[in-house]
C-alpha positions as CSV (number, residue, x, y, z in Angstrom):
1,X,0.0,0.0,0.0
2,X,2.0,3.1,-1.5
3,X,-0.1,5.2,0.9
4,X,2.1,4.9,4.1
5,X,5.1,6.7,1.8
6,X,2.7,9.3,0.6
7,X,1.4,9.9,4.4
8,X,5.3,9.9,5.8
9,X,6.0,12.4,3.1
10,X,2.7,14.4,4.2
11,X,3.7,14.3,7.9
12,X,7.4,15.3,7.1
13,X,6.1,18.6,5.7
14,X,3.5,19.0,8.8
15,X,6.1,18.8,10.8
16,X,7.7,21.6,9.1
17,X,4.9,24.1,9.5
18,X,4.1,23.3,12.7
19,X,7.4,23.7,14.4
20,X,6.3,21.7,17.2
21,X,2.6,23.3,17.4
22,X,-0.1,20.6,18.0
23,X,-1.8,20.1,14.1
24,X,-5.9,19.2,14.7
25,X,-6.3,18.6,10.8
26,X,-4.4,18.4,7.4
27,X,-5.7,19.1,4.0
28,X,-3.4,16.9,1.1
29,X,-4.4,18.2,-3.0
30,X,-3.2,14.7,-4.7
31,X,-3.6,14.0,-8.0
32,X,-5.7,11.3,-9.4
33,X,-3.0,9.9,-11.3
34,X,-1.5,9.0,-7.6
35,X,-4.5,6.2,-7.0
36,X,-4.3,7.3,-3.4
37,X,-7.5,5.7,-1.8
38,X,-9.1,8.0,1.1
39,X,-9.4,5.8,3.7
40,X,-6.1,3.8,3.2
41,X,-4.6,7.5,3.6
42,X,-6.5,8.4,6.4
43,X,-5.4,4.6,8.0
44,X,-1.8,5.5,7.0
45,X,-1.7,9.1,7.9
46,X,-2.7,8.2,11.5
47,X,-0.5,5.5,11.7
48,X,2.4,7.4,10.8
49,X,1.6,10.6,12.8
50,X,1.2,8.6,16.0
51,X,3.0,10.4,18.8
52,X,3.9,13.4,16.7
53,X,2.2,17.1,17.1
54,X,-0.1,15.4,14.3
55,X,-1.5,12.3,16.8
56,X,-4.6,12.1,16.6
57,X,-5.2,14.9,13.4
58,X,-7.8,14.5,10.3
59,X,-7.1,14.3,7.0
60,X,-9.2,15.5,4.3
61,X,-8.3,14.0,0.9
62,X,-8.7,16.5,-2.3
63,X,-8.3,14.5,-5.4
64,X,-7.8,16.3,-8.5
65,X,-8.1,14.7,-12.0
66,X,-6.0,14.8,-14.7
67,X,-6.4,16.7,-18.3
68,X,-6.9,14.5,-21.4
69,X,-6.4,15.5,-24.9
70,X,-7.5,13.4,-28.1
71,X,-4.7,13.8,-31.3
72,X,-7.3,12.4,-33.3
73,X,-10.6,14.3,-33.1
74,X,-9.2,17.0,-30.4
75,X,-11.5,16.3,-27.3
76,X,-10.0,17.1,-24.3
77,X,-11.7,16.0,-20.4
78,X,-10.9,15.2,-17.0
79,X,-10.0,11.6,-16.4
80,X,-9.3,10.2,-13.6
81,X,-8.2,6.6,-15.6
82,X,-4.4,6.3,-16.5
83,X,-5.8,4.2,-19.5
84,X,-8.6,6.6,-20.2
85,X,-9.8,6.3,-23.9
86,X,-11.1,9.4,-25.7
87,X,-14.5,9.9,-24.7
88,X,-16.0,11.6,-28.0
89,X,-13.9,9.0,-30.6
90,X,-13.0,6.2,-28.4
91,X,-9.7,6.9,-29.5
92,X,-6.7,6.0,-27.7
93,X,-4.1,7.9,-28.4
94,X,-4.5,10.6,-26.1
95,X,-2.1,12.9,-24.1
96,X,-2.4,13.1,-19.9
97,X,-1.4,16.5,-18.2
98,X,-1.5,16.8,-14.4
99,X,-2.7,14.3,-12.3
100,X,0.0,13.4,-10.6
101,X,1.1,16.2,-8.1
102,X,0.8,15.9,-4.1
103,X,0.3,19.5,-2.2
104,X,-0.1,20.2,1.5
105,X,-2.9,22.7,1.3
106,X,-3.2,23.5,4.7
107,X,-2.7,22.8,8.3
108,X,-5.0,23.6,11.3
109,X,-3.1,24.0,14.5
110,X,-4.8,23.5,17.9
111,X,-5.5,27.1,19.6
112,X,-2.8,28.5,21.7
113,X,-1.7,31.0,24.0
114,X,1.7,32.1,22.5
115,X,3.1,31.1,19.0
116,X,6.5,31.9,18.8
117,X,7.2,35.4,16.6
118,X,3.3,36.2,16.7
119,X,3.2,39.1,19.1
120,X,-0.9,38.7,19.2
């Protein structure tokens, strides 16, 4: 299951940002391309982030499809196949863009009474 190196890879960044605050929830932008399944990420994710500052944290899985473009009749769609056929022609030589990038979006830190270099 390819999703526990994805989810390391996600917590390694969280870490980053959270520079030791406690994170409550974590927003990953994955491309379809990527096959990541939601609730073996979610299953992997808290695997992974136990007895970190992201223990116990949600997830929330954005999947984003990728662009086809037909060279035969010039149809281009979303797909979310990686042996997608042209949907107008049934052709299937066809061209995939995108689809495959993985994006930390955005953290949410528990609420606290002083973040280091915040003065509020």
């Amino acid at each position: 299951m390819h999703e526990f190196g994805i989810a390391a890879s996600v917590l390694d960044a969280v870490e980053q940002r959270a520079a030791g605050r406690r994170v409550t929830h974590v927003k990953v932008r994955a491309g379809a391309l990527l096959r990541i399944a939601g609730p073996a990420f979610d299953q992997a994710f808290s695997l992974v982030a136990a007895g970190t500052v992201a223990d116990g944290a949600t997830t929330e899985l954005v999947v984003v499809p990728a662009r086809l473009a037909c060279r035969t009749c010039g149809r281009q769609e979303e797909t979310a196949d990686t042996l997608a056929v042209c949907g107008g022609c049934g052709g299937d030589d066809v061209d995939l863009r995108g689809g495959d990038a993985l994006v930390l979006e955005s953290i949410q830190m528990a609420e606290g009474h002083h973040v280091p270099g915040n003065p509020r």
